[in-house]
C-alpha positions as a printed Julia matrix, in Angstrom:
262×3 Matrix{Float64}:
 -14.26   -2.26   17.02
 -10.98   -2.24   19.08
  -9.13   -4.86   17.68
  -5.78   -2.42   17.8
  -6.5    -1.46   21.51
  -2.91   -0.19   22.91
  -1.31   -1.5    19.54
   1.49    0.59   17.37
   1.5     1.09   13.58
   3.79    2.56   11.42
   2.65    3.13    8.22
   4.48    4.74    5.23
   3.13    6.47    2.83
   0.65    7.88    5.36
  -0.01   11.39    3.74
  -2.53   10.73    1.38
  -4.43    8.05    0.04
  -4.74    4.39    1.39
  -2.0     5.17    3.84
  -4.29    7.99    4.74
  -7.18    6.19    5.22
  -5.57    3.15    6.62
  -4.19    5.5     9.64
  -7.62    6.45    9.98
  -9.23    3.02   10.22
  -6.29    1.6    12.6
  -6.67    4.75   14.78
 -10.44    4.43   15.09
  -9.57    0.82   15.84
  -7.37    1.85   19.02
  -4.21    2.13   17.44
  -1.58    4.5    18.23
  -0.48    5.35   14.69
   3.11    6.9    13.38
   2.81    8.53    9.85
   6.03    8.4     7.71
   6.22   10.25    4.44
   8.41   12.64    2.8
   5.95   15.85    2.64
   5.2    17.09    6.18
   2.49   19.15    5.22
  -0.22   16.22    4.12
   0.87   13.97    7.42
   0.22   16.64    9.63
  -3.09   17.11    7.99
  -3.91   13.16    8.81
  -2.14   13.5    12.05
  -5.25   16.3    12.83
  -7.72   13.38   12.27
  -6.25   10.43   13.53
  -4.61   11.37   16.57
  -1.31    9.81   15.07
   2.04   11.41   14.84
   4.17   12.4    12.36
   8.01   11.21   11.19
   9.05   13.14    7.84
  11.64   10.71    6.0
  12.07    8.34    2.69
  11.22    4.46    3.87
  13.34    3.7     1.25
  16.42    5.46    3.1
  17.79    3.16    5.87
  18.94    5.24    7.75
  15.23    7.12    7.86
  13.73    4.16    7.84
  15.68    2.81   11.22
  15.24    6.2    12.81
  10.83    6.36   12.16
  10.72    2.59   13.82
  13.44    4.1    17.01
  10.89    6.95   16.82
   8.0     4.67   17.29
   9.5     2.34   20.1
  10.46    5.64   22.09
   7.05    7.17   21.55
   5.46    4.37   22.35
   6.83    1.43   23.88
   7.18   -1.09   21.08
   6.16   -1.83   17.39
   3.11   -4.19   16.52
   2.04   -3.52   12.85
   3.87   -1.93   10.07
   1.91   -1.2     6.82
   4.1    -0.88    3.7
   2.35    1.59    1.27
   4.69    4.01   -0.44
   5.0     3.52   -3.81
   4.9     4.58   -7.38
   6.42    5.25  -10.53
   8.01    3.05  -13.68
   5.81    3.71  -16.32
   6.42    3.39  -19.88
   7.51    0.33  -21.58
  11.17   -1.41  -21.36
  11.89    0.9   -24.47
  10.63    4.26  -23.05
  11.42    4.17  -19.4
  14.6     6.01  -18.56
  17.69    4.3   -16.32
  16.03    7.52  -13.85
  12.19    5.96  -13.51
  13.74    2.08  -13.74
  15.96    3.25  -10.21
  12.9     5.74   -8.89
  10.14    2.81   -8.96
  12.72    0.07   -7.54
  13.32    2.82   -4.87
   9.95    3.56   -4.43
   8.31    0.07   -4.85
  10.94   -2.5    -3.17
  13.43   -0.35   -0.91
  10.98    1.12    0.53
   9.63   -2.41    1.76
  12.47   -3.85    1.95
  14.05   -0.93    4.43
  11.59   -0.05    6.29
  10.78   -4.17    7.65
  14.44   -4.81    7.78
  14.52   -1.88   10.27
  11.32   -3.32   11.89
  11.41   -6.82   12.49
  13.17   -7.08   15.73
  10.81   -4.69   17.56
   7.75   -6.89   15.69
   9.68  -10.4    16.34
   9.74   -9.39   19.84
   5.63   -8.3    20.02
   4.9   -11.39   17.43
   3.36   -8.3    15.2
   1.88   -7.92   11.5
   3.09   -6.58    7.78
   0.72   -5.35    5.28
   2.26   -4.47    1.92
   0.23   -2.09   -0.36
   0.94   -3.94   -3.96
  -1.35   -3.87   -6.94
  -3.08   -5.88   -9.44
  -0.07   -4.79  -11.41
   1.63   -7.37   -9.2
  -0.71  -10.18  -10.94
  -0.88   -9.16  -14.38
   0.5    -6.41  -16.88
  -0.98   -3.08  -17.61
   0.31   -1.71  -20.5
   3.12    1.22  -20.54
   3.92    0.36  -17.19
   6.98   -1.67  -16.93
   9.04   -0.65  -14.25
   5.55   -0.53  -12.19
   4.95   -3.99  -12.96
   8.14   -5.64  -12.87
   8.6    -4.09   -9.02
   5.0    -4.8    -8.08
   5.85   -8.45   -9.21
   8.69   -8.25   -7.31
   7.23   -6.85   -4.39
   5.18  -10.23   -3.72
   8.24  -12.52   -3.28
   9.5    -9.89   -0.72
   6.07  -10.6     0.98
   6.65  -14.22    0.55
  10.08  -14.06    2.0
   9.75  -12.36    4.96
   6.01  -14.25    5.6
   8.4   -17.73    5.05
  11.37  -16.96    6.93
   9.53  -15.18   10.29
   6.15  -16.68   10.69
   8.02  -19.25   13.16
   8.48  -15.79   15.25
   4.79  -15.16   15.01
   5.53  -12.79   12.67
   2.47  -12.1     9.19
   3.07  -10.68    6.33
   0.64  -10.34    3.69
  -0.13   -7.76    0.61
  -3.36   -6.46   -0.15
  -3.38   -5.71   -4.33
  -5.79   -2.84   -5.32
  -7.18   -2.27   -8.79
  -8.3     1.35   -9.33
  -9.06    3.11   -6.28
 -10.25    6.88   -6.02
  -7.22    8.73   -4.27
  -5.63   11.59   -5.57
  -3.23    9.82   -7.62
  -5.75    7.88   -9.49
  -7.3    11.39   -9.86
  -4.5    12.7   -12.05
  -4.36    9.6   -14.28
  -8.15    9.98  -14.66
  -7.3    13.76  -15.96
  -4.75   12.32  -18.51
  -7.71   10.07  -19.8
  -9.91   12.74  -20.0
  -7.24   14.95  -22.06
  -7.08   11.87  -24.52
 -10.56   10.49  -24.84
 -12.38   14.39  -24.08
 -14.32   13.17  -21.41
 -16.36   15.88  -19.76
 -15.68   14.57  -15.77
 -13.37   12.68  -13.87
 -16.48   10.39  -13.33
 -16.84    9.71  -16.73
 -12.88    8.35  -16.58
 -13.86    5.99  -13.96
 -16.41    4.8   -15.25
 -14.6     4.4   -18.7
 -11.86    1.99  -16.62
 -14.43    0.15  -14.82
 -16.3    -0.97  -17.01
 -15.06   -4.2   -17.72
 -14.72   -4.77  -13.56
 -17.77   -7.07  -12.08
 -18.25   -4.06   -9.74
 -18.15   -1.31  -12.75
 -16.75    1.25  -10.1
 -13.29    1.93   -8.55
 -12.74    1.33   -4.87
 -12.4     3.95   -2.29
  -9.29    4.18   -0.34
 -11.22    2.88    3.05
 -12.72   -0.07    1.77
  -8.79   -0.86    0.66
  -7.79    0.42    4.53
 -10.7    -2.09    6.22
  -8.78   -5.23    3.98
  -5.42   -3.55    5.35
  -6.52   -3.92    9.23
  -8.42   -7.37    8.42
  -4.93   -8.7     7.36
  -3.19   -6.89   10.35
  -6.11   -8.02   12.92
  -6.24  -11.15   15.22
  -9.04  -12.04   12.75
  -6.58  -12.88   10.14
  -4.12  -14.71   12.78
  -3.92  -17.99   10.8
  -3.11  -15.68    7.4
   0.46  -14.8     6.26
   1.82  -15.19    2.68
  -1.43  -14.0     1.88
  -2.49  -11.77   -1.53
  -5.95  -10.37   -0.88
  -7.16   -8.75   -4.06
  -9.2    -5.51   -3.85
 -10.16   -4.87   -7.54
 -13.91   -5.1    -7.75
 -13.33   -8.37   -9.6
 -10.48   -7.44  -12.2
  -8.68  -10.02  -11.93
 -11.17  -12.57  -12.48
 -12.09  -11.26  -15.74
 -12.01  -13.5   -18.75
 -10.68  -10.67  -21.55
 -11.26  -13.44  -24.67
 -15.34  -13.37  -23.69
 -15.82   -9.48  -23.38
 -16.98   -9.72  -27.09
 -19.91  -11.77  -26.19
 -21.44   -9.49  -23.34
């Protein structure tokens, strides 16, 4: 498919997971793709697959953020699609979590979002161009000992809904995708923290502790997460903005009171 053909993304968060494989997908889908991240050394490592290049800077900055979409536009012309996906941190509940996480997962949850479209809706206003934000389940329900995680995930659909409400009359989408577990590196480490407390033998044994209450009974991969990410960003979702796509296997659906009876 070349549904991106001569199209520009930016995407932060590109170094490693879904942003990772999201550059990949848009790239194989003709994109010309702009990696933003923090840690040069894992963008230029999806830079060597995709094609794309790379801007080293914190989306949630605004002056960094400003600079990666002047970057794009003078690299390339213009701006059509901008995929949100840094993000992170806040866990613990209200009582643990430290004034530090609270601020880090605001920074790296909402500004990031926030700073990066600010910077990059006149260059999309002007190409009528499409916003993907990377959210979570966590944006739909509560996992436990994760409150600053939730509370900006939460928060991070009415940003969606704002921007999709106030610039759709410019052409403009924006929609979120929210992911359950998905096997990236991140989800890795958690898996070894469940290992340390349950003694599991494998990461694979972790997963499939997690999942086995999801319809699917298996974590996603980061490119079936990156192929709902271009859908939303696509002509084939042209009618779509204010969207939340869940990606979760069927989490979410999940009646908790009847697990007794299976």
């Amino acid at each position: 498919m070349t549904r991106f053909s001569g199209q520009v993304a930016l995407i932060t968060g590109a170094g490693t997971g879904i942003g990772a494989a999201t550059a990949e997908r848009l790239s194989q889908e003709g994109a010309h793709v702009v990696l933003m991240g923090r840690r040069q050394e894992p963008l230029e490592s999806v830079a060597s697959k995709t094609g794309g290049v790379v801007f080293v800077g914190d989306a949630a900055d605004r002056v960094s953020a400003e600079a990666a979409v002047k970057f794009a536009k003078d690299r390339f012309g213009g701006l059509d699609v901008v995929v949100a996906n840094a993000g992170g941190h806040g866990f613990g509940s209200i009582l643990e979590i430290s004034d530090e996480e609270w601020r880090a997962s605001g920074s790296a949850n909402l500004d990031t979002s926030m700073s990066i479209l600010r910077a990059a809706l006149p260059e999309l206003k002007a190409r009528r161009g499409a916003i993907c934000l990377t959210a979570s389940i966590a944006s739909l329900a509560a996992p436990a000992g994760a409150f600053g995680y939730t509370v900006m995930k939460h928060a991070q659909i009415g940003l969606m809904r704002s921007v999709a409400r106030d610039f759709g009359g410019n052409g403009v989408r924006c929609n979120a995708v929210c992911p359950g577990w998905v096997r990236t590196e991140m989800a890795d480490e958690e898996m070894q923290e469940l290992m340390k407390r349950r003694g599991f033998a494998s990461v694979d044994e972790a997963y499939a502790f997690v999942t086995k209450d999801v319809p699917m009974k298996r974590p996603a991969t980061a490119s079936e997460v990156a192929a709902a990410i271009a859908f939303l960003c696509s002509a084939d979702a042209g009618i779509i903005t204010g969207a939340v796509l869940t990606v979760d296997g069927g989490s979410t659906i999940v009646d908790v009171p009847t697990l007794a009876f299976e």
